[in-house]
SERO-4910 file (N, C-alpha, C, O; in steps of 0.05 Angstrom, whole numbers):
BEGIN
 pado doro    nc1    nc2    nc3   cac1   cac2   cac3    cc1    cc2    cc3    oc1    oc2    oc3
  Unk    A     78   -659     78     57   -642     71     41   -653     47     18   -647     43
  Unk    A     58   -672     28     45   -682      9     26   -663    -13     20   -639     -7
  Unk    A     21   -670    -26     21   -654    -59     -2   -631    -53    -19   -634    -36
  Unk    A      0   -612    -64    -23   -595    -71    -37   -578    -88    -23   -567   -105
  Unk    A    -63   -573    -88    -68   -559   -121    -74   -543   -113    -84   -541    -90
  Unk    A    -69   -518   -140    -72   -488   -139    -91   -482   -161    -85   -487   -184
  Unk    A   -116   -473   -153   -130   -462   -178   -140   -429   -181   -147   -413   -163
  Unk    A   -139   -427   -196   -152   -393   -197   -184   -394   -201   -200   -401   -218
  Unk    A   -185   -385   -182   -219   -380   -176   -230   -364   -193   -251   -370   -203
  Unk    A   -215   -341   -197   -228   -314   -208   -210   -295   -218   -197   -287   -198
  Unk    A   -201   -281   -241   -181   -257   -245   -201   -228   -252   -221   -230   -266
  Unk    A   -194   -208   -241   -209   -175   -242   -185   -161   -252   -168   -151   -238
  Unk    A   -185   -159   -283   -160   -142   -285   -176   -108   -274   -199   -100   -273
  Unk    A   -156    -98   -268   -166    -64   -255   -152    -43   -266   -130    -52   -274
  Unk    A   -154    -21   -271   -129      2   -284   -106     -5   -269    -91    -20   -282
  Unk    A    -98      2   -244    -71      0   -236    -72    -32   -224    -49    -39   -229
  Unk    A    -81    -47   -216    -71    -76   -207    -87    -93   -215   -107    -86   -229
  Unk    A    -82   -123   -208    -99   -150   -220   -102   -162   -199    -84   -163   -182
  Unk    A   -128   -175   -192   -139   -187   -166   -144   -212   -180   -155   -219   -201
  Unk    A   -132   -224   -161   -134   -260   -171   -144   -269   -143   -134   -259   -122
  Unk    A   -170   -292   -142   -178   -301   -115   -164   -330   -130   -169   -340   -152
  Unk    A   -149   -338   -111   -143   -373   -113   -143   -385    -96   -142   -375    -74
  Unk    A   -143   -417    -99   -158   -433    -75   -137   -457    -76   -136   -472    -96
  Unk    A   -121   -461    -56    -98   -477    -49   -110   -502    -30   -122   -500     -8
  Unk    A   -104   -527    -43   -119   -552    -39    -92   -582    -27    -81   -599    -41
  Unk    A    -89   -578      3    -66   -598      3    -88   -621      2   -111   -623      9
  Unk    A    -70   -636     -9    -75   -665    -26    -98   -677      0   -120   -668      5
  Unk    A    -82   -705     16    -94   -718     25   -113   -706     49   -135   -717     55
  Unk    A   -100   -679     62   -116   -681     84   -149   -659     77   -168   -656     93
  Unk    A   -143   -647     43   -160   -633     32   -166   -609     50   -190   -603     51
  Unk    A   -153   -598     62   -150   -575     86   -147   -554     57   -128   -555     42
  Unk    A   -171   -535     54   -163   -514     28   -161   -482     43   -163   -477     66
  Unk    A   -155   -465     23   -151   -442     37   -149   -418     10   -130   -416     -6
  Unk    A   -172   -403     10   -169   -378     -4   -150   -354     -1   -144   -343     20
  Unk    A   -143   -348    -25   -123   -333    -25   -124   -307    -47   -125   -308    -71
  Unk    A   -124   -288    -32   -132   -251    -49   -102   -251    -49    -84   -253    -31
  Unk    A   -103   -247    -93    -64   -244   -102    -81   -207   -112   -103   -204   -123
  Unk    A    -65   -189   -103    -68   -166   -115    -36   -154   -128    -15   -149   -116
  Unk    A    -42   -154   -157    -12   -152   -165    -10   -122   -174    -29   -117   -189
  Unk    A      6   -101   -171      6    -70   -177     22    -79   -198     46    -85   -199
  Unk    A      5    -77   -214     13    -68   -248     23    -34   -261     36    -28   -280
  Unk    A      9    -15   -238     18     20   -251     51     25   -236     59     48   -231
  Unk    A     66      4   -230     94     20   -220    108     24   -249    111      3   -262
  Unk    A    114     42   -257    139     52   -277    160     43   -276    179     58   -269
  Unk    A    164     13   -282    203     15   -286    213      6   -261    207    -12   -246
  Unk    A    228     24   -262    251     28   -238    252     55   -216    264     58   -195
  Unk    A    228     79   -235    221     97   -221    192    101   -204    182     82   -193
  Unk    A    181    125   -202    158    121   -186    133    129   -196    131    145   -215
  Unk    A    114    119   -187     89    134   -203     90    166   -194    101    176   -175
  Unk    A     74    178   -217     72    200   -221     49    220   -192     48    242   -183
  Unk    A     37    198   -189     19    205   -171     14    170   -150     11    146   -153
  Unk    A     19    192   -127     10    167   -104    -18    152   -106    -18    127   -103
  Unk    A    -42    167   -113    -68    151   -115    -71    125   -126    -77    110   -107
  Unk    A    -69    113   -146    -75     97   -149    -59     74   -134    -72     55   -124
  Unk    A    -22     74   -130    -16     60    -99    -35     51    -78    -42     28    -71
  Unk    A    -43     87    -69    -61     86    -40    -85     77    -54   -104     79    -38
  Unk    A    -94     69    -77   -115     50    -83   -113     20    -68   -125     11    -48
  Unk    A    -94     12    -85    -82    -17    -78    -83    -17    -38   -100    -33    -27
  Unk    A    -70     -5    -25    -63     -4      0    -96     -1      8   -105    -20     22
  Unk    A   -108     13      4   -134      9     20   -147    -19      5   -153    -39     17
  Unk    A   -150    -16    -17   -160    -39    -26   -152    -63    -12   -170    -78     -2
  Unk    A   -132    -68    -10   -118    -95      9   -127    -95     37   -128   -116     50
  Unk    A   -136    -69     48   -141    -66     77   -173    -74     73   -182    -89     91
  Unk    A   -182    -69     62   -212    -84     56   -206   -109     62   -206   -118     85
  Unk    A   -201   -124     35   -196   -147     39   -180   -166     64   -181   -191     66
  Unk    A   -166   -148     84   -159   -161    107   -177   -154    126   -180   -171    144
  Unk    A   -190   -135    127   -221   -132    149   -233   -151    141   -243   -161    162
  Unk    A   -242   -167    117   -262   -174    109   -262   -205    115   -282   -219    111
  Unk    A   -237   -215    126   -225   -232    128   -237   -250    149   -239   -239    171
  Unk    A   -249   -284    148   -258   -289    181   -235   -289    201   -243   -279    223
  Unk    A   -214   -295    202   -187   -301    210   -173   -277    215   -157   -274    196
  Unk    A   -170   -260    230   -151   -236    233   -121   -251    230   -101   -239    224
  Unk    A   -121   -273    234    -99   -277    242    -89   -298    213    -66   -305    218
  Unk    A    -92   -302    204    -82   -306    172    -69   -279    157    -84   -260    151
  Unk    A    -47   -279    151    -24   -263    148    -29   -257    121    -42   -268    104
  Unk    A    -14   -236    121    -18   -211     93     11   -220     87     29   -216    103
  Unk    A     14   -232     61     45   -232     52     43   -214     30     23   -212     16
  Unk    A     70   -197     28     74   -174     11    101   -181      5    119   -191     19
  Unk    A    101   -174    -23    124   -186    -41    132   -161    -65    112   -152    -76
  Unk    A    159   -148    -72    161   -141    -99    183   -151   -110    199   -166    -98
  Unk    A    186   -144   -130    211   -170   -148    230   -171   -143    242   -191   -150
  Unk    A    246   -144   -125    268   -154   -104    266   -150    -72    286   -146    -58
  Unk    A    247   -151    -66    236   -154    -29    246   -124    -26    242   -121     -2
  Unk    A    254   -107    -32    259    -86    -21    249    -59    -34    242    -60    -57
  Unk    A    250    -29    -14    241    -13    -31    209    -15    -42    198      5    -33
  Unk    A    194    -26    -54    168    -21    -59    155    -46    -39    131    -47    -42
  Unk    A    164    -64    -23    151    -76      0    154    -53     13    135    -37     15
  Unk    A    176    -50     24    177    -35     50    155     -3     48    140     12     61
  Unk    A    164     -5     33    147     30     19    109     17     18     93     34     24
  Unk    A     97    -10     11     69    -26     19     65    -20     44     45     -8     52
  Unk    A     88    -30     63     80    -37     81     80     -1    107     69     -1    129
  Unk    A     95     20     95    101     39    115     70     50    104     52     57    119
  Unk    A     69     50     80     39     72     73     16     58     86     -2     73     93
  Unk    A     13     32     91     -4     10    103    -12     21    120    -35     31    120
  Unk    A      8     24    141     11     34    178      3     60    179     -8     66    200
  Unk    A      6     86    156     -1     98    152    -28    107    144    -37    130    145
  Unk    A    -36     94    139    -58     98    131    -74     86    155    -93    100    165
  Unk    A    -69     63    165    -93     62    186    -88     80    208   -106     79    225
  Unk    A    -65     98    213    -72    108    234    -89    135    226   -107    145    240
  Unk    A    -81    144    205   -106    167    202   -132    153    196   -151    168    196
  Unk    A   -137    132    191   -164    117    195   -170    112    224   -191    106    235
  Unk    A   -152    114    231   -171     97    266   -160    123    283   -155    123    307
  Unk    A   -157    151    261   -161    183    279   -140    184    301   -145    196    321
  Unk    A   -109    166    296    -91    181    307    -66    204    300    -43    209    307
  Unk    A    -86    213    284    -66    227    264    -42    221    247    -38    197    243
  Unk    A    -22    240    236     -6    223    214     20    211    234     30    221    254
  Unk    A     29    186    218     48    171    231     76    175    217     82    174    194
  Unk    A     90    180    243    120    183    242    134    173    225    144    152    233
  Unk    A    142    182    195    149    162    187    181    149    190    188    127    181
  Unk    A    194    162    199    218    159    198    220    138    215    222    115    205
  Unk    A    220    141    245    221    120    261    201    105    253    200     89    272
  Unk    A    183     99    238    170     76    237    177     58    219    170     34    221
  Unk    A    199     69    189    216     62    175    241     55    194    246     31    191
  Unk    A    255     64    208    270     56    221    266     17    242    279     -4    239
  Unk    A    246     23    258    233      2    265    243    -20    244    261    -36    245
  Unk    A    216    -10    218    213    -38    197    242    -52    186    246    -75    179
  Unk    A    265    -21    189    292    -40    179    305    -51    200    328    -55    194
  Unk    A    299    -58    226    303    -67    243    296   -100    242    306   -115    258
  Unk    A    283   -105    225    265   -125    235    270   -140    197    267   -163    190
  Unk    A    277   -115    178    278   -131    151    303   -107    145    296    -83    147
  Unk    A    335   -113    137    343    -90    127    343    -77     98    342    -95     81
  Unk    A    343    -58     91    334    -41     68    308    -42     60    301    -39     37
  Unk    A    288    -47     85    263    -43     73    258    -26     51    252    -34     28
  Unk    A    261      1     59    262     16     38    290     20     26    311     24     38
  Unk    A    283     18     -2    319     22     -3    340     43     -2    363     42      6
  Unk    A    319     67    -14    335     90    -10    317    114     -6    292    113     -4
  Unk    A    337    143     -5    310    166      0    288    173    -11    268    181      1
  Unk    A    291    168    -32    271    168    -58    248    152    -46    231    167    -39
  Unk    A    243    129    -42    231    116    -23    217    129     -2    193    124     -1
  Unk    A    224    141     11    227    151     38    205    175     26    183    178     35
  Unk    A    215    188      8    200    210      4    174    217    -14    161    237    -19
  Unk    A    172    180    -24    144    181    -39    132    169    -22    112    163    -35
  Unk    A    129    160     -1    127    147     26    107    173     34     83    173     35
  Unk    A    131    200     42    109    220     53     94    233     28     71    242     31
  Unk    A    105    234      6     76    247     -7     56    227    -14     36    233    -26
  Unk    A     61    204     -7     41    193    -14     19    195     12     -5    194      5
  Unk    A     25    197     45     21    201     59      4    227     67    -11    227     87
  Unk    A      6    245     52     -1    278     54    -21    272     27    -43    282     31
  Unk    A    -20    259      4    -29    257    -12    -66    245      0    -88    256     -3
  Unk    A    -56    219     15    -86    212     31    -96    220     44   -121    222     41
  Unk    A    -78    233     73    -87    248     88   -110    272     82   -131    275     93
  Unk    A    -96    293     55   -111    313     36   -140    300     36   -158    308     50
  Unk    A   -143    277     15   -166    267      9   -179    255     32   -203    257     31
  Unk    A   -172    245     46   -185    233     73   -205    261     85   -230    259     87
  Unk    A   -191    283     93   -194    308    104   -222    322     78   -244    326     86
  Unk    A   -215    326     51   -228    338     40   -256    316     30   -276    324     18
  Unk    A   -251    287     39   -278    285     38   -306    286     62   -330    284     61
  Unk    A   -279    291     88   -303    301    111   -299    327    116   -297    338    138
  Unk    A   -298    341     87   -299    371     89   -287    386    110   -294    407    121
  Unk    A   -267    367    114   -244    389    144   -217    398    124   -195    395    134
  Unk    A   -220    408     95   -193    409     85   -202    429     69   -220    424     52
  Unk    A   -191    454     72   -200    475     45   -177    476     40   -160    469     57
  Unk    A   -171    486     14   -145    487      6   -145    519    -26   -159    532    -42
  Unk    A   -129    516    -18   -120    550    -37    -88    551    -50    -66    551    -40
  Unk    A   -101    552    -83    -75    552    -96    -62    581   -108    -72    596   -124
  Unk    A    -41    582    -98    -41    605   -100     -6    609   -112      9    603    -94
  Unk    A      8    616   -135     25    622   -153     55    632   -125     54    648   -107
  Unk    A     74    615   -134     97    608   -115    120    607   -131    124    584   -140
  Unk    A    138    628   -137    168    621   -153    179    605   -136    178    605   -111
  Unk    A    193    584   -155    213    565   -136    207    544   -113    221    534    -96
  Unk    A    184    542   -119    172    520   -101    159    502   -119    138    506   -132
  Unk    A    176    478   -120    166    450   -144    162    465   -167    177    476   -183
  Unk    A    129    462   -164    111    464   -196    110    493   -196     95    502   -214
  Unk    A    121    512   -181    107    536   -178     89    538   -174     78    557   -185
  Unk    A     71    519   -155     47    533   -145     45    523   -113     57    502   -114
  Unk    A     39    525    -95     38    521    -64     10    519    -51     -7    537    -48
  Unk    A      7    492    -42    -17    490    -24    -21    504     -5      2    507      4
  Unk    A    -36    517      9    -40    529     41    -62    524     53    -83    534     46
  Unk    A    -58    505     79    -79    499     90    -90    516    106   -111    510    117
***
């Protein structure tokens, strides 16, 4: 394959992530190839964000950038600092999200987590996972719905439910 250079084209620091465009140059045969690095800088730690939005920022944001793409077929690599758990959790809200974009309503998530550990094990690693997965899921869905005004919503005072207060659609 012989040598190759990596340069950074461009960095966008953003509130929750950093968009780096870089441009990968193998040596002799000068064959180059652009490359969108989007790095999520708002994860907390070892726990979860407080709110799904800015995530489902990043996740559509990336889906831009792969529409926008000439190549459908040049591959989306998704990485977190131990491959599990916040990949798998990229990649289920991903699938999620396009299917209430392309109006097949919300996607299964269980079996569709099931599937992905089929194919990678501990995608997600544990429930916790699993369950910021669906609010992050209901979280878009909400805003998807209330910006084509098909979502009224009413808050209305609930003992013993989370925050004490309860959505009703």
């Amino acid at each position: 394959m012989g040598k190759m250079k990596l340069s950074l084209q461009s960095s966008n620091v953003r509130p929750h992530w950093t968009e780096r465009i870089l441009s990968i140059c193998v040596g002799e045969t000068r064959v180059s190839r652009v490359i969108v690095h989007l790095q999520f800088t708002a994860w907390p730690g070892s726990s979860f964000p407080a709110s799904p939005g800015p995530f489902l920022s990043l996740v559509c944001e990336a889906l831009t950038f792969y529409c926008q793409q000439r190549a459908a077929s040049h591959p989306v690599v998704v990485h977190c600092l131990s491959g599990v758990g916040r990949t798998g959790l990229f990649v289920l809200a991903t699938a999620a999200v396009c299917e209430v974009q392309a109006g097949q309503g919300l996607l299964d998530l269980v079996p569709t987590a099931s599937t992905m550990s089929a194919s990678r094990k501990n995608s997600l690693r544990d429930r916790e996972h699993l369950k910021f997965a669906y609010q992050a899921v209901l979280y878009y869905a909400q805003d998807f719905l209330m910006k084509r005004e098909l979502f009224l919503c009413t808050i209305v005072t609930c003992p013993n439910v989370l925050s004490g207060r309860l959505i009703l659609v």
